[in-house]
N, C-alpha and C positions, 0 to 999 in steps of 0.2 A: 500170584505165585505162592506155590504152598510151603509151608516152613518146614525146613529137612530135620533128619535128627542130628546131634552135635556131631563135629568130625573132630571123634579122640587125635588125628594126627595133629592138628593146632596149625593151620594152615589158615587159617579164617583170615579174613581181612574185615576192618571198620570202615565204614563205607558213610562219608559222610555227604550232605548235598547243602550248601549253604545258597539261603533264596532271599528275595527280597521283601515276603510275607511269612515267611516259617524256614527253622532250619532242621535238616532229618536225618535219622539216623539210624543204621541196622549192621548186623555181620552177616558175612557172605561165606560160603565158602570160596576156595581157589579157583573152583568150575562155577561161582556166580548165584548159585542156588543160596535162597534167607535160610539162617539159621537162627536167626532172631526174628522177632515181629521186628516190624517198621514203626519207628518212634519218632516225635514230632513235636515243634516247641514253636512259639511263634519270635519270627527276627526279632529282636531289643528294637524298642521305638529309636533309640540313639544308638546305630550300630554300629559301635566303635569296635577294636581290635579286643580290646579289653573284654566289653561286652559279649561279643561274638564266642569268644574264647570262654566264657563264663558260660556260657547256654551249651556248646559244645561238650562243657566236662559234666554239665547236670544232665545233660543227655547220654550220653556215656554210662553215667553211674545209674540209669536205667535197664543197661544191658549187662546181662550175666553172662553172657561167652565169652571164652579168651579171645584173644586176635594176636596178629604176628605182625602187621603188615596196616597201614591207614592210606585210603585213598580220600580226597578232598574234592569235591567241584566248587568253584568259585564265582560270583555272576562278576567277575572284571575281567582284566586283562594280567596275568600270571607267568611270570620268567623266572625259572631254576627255583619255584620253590617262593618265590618275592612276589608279593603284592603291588601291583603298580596304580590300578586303578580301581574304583567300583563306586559306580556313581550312583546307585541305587541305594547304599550303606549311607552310613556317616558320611556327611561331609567334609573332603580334604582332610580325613583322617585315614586314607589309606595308602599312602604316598609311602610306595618301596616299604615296604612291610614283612618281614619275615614269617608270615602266620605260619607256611610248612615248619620252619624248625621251632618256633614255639610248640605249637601242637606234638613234632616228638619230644620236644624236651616233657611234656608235660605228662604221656604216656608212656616214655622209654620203648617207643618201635619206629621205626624209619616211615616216614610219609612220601607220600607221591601228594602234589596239590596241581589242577589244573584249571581252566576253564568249566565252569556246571554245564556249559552245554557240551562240551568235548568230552565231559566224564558220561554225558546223557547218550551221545551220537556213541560211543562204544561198544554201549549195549543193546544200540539200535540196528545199527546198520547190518548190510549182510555181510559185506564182504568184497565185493566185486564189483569193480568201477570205479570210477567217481560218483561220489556219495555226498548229500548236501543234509545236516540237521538245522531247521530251524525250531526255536523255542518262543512262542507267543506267549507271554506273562505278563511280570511288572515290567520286562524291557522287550527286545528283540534279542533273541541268544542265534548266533550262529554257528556251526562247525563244518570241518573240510577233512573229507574222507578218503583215501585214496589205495584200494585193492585191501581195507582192515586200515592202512597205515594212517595216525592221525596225525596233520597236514600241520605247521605254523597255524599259529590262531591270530584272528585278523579279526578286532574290534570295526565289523561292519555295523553295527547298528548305531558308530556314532560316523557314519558318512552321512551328507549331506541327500536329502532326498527331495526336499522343496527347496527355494530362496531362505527361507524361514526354521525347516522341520528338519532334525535326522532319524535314523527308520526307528528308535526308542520314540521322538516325539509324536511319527508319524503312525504307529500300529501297535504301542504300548498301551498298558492299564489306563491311564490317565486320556491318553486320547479315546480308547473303547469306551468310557462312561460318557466324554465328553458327545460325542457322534454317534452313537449306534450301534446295534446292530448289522444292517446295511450297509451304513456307509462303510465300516470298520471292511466288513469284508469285500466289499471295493477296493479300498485301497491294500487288501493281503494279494487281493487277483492281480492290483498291478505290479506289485513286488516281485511275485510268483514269473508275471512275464519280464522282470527288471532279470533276473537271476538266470532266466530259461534262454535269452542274448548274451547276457556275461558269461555266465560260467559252461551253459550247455552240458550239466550234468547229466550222470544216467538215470540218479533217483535219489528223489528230495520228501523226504520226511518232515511231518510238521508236528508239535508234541506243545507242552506246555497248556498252562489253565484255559485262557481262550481259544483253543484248539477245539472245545467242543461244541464252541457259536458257529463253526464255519457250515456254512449254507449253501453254493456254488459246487458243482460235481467235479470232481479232482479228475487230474489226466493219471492214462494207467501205471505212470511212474512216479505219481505220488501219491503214499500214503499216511496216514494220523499215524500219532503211535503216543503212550500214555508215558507217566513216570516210572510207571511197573515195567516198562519194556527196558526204559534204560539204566533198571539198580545193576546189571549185571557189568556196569559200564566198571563200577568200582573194582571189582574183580579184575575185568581184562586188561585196566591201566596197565597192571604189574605184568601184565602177559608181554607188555612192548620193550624195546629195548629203548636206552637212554639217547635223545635225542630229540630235537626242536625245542620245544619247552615240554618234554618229558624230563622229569630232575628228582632225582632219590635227596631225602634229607635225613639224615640218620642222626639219634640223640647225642647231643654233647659230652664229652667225657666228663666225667666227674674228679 
């Protein structure tokens, strides 16, 4: 996506993607379009609140455009702005976590903070239907799409998928090195028919780093989609209105 020229109205949004190998960082315009390059830091080995929040502001002071407006993806599970989970981060250090309002108190602009793959499927999808994002990385990321509108977010990749495995243990990083190539995409083919019984959406998107080992020819309602498809996710948060765990955090008074 090519980088626009700045938009004197100051409309921009800071578009942040916090991951479990690097976290990234760019401004958008309103309509979604970079206005900045896309910048890049790798997660803190220990990725505390603290930490996270420290890579976040040197990332930041990277980028010369104003912004109005921060949107966040998260890889856990996010209520009104709160950090509940993120089991890829620090451990049991992210227990109910305010990182939305840290993050505006830190820039003085109002934050949206969501799930990374709800902020990814935003700028994926089309529009129309039922819409599934999945994200193959360091976890399994899920999102729930419904005619644009994004759905309750529903920490499936820590359901049970073996006796033993949930679908992070069973189609994450750590299993991909551990099994193969092959195998790995064995077991995404049976997920694909785990999803195509449950949910029987209209069109299921697959995105994320190992996205690009997949081997097996896709049915005509699913297709790949990279990181670059879903930076525009940051932008359309602020397009939704407040509601499920969509949650505005605006900076604390002084």
């Amino acid at each position: 996506m090519p980088v626009t020229k700045k938009d004197k109205s100051n409309t921009n949004i800071l578009s942040i993607d916090i991951g479990g190998t690097s976290i990234k960082a760019c401004i958008l315009s309103s309509k979604g379009d970079l206005i900045s390059e896309f910048k890049k830091l790798p997660t803190p080995e220990n990725a505390t609140p603290a930490a996270v929040l420290k890579c976040i502001k040197e990332l930041v002071a990277t980028l010369n455009d104003p912004f109005e407006k921060i949107s966040i993806g998260f890889p856990g599970y996010v209520k009104c702005g709160r950090v509940q989970t993120a089991v890829n981060l620090a451990k049991n250090k992210w227990i109910d976590i305010d990182l939305a309002q840290q993050v505006s108190d830190l820039f003085g602009k109002p934050v949206r903070l969501i799930n990374d793959a709800d902020q990814q499927a935003l700028g994926i999808v089309s529009g129309k239907g039922f819409e599934i994002v999945f994200t193959v990385g360091t976890g399994f990321g899920t999102a729930l799409v419904f005619d644009g509108d994004l759905l309750p977010h529903l920490e499936l990749a820590h359901m049970p998928i073996t006796k033993t495995k949930d679908y992070d243990d069973y189609i994450g990083d750590k299993a991909f090195e551990k099994i193969g190539v092959e195998k790995w995409n064995e077991r995404l083919q049976h997920i694909i028919e785990i999803y195509k019984t449950v949910f029987n959406y209209d069109t299921l998107y697959i995105g994320g780093g190992n996205s690009k080992h997949i081997t097996f020819t896709l049915d005509h309602n699913i297709h790949l989609s990279t990181n670059k498809d879903g930076i525009k996710g940051g932008a359309k948060l602020w397009d939704l209105e407040e509601k499920y765990h969509v949650f505005t955090n605006h900076p604390a008074k002084k």
